[in-house]
N, C-alpha and C positions, 0 to 999 in steps of 0.2 A: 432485299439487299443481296448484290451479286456476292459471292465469297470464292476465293482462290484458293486452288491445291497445290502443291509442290512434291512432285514425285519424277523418281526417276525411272525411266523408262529405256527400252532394248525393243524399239518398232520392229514388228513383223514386214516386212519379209525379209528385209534388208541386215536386221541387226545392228542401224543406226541406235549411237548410244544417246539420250538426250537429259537435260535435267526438264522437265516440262513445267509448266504455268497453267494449269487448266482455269479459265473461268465455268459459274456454279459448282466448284462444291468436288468434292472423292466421289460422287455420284456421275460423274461427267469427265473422268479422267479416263484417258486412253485405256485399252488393255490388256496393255504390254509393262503394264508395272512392276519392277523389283519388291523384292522385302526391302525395307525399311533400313537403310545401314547408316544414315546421318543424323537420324530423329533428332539428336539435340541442336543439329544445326538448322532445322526447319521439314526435313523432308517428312513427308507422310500426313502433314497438319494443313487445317484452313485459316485462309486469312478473310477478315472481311478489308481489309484495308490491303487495296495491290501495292503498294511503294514495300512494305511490308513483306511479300509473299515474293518478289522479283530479288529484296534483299538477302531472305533467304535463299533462295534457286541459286542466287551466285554463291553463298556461302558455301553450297552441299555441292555444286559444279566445282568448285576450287579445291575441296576437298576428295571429293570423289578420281579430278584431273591428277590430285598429287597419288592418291593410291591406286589410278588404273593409267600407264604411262602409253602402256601397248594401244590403244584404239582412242580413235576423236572422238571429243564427248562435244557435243552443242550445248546449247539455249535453246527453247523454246517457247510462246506464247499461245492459246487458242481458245476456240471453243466448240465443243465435238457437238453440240446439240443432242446426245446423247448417244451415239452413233460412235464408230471407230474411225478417226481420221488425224493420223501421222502428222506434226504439228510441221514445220520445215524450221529449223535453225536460223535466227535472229544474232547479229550484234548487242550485247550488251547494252550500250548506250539504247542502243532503240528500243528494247523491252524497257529501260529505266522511263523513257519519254512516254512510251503507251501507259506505263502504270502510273508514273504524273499525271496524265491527262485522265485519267479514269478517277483516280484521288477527287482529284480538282475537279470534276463534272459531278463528284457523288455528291447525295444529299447528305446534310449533316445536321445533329441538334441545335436547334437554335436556341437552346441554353448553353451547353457542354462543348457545342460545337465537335462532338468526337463522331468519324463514322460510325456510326450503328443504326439497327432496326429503328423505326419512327416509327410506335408505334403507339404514342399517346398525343395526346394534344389538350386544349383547354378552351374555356369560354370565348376567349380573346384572341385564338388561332396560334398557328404554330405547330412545327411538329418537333418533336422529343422523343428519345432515345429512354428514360423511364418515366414513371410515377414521379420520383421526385425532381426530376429537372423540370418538368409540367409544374409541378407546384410553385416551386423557386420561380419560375419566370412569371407565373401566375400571380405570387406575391410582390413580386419585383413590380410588375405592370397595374397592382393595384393601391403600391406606395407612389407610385410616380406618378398617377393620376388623380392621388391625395395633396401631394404639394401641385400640381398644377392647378388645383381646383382652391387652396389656398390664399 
């Protein structure tokens, strides 16, 4: 399960200011990171769900725009592959589409239907986010094939 970072960044060499998106994880963010100065609006945390982690970055960009007036701050999306690579400044709206389209491509329980890890499943196939949605649907699939056999 991919997971997204939201940190702000000051790229080398340039001193471009950015709020970044990194896809995989704080292990995979640029590293041109700031401390931490938005935390309750999202910065410094993962998301496994992008619609999530883009809503934040505008939250800590809006807030960060209203308390640094002097220098441009961007948007940014990417993925370093673990390597250092300056992400380039996105539209808004276009980072909201890429992290739609990432939502919407991910896989999700097919009980719960929430994104997360699948990392159960059962007799009767399927995959699930825990132990108990694997049960629930297990029970589910073996009432429903009591009344059909009725």
């Amino acid at each position: 399960m991919t997971k997204y970072y939201v940190s702000r960044q000051c790229y080398w060499p340039d001193g471009n200011l950015v709020v970044e998106i990194t896809m995989g994880g704080a292990d995979f963010a640029n590293p041109d990171q700031l401390v931490d100065k938005f935390h309750s609006l999202g910065e410094g945390k993962e998301y496994r769900d992008p619609v999530k982690a883009v809503e934040a970055a505008v939250r800590v960009l809006n807030a960060w725009r209203k308390a640094n007036t002097e220098k441009e701050i961007g948007i940014a999306y990417g993925f370093t592959a673990g390597g250092t690579m300056p992400f380039e400044p996105s539209p808004i709206d276009e980072i909201e589409e890429w992290a739609q389209k990432r939502y919407d491509e991910a896989p999700k329980c097919d009980h719960c239907g929430e994104l997360e890890e699948l990392n159960y499943t059962h007799d009767f196939g399927g995959d699930f986010c825990s132990q108990d949605c694997a049960e629930l649907d297990y029970k589910h699939v073996l009432i429903e094939d009591l009344k059909n056999n009725d």
